[in-house]
C-alpha positions as CSV (number, residue, x, y, z in Angstrom):
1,X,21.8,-39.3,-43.9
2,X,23.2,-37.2,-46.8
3,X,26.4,-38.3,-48.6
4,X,29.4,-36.3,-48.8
5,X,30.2,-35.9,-52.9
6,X,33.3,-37.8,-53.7
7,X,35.1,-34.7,-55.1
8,X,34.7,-32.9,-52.2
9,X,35.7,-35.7,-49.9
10,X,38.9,-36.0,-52.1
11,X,39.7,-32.5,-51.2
12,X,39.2,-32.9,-47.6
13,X,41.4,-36.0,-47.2
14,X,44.4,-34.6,-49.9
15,X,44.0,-31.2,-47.0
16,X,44.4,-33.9,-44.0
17,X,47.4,-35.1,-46.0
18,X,48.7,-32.3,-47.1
19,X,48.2,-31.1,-42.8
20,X,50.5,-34.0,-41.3
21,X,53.0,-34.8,-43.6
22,X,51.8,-38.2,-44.6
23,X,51.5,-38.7,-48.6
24,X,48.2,-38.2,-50.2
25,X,45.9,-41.4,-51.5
26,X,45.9,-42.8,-54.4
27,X,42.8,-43.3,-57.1
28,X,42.4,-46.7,-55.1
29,X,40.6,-45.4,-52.1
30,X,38.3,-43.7,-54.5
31,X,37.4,-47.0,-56.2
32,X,36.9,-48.7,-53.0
33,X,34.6,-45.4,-51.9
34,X,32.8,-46.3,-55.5
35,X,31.6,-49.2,-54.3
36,X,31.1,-48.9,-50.6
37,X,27.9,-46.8,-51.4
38,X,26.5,-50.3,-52.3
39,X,26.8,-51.8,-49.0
40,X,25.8,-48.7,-47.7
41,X,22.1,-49.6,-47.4
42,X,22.5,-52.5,-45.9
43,X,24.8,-50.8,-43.2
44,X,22.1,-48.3,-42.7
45,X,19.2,-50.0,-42.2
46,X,20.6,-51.5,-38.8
47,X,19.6,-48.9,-35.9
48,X,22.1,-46.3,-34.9
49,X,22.7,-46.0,-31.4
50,X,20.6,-43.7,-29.9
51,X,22.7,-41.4,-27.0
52,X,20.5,-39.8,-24.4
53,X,21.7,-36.3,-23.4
54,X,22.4,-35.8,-20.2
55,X,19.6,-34.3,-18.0
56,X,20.0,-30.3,-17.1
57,X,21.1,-29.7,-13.2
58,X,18.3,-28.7,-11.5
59,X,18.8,-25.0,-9.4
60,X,19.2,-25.7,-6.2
61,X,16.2,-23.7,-4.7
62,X,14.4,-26.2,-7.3
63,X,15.3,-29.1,-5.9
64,X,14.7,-28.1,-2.2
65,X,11.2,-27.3,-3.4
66,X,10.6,-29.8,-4.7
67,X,11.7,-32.2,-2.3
68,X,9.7,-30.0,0.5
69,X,6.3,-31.9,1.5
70,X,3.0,-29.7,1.7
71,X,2.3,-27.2,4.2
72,X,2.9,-27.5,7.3
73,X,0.2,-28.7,9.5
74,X,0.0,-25.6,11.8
75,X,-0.4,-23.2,8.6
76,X,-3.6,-25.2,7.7
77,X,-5.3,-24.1,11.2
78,X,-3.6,-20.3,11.1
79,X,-5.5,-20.1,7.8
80,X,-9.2,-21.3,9.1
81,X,-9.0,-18.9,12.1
82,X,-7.6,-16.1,9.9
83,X,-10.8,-15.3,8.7
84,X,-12.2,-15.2,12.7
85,X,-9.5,-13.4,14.4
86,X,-10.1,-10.3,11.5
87,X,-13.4,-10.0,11.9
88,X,-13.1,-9.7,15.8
89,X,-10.2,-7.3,15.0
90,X,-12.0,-5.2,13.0
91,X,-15.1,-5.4,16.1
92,X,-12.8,-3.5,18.1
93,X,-11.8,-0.7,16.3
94,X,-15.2,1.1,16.8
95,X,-14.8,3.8,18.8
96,X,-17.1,2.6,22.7
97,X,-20.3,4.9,23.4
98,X,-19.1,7.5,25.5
99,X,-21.4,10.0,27.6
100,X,-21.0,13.0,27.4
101,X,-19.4,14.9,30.8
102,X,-18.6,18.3,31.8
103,X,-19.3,21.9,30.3
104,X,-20.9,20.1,26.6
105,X,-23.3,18.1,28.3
106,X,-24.5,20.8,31.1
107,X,-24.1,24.0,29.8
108,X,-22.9,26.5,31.6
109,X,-22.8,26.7,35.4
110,X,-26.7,27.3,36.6
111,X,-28.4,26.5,33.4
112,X,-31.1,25.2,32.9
113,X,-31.0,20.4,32.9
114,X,-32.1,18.6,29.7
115,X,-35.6,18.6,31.3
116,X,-36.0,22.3,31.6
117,X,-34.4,23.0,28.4
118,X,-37.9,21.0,27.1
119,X,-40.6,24.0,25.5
120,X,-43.2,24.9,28.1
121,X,-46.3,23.3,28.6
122,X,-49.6,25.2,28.3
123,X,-50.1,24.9,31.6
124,X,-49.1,28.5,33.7
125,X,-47.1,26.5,36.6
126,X,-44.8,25.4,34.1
127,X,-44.3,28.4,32.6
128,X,-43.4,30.2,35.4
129,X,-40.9,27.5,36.4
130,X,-39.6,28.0,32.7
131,X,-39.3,31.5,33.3
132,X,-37.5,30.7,36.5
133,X,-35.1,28.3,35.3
134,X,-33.9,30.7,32.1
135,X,-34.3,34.3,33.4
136,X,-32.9,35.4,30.1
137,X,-36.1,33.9,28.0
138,X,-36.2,32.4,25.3
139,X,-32.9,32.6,24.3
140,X,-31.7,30.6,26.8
């Protein structure tokens, strides 16, 4: 602890003084003050009392968390089948197989099947069934 130089401490208590009225001190204070720095040590090496500052208030949304226990037992299981329940999700969002119906699958009205539509054989009884089935050739 640093000590207060007497001169200035003299000033300080002659202001005090000065400040309520009472009369200022005489040299006799100063003489005691003289030898009080002797005793000093002595005084100092006993412990000082050591205050503890009071502790900060916690926030309330602190306090209720920590307070709050883990998660809650029903999260635990929502978060194993998470990873289940997605994958079927994303199963369904394929689009089904879907024959094909009407005027795209058939052609138009008296064409020719998906059989006919095959190139003709070598054979002559196919080619005249070929011939039969498109009569517009091979455009058909």
């Amino acid at each position: 602890m640093t000590e207060i130089p007497e001169h200035l401490r003299k000033r300080a208590e002659a202001a005090k003084a000065k400040a309520t009225g009472a009369p200022a001190p005489a040299e006799a204070p100063a003489e005691a003050a003289a030898a009080a720095p002797t005793t000093a040590p002595a005084e100092a090496a006993s412990p000082a009392p050591v205050v503890e500052a009071p502790p900060e208030p916690v926030a309330h949304y602190v306090e209720a968390a920590n307070s709050r226990k883990t998660i809650p037992w029903w999260v635990a299981g929502t978060l194993l089948l998470l990873p289940v329940w997605a994958i079927s999700y994303v199963g369904t969002l394929e689009r089904p197989p879907q024959e094909a119906t009407g005027v795209p699958s058939s052609g138009w009205p008296g064409a020719p099947t998906a059989s006919a539509s095959a190139p003709p054989t070598a054979t002559p009884a196919a080619a005249a069934s070929w011939r039969a089935a498109c009569p517009a050739g091979p455009t058909c």
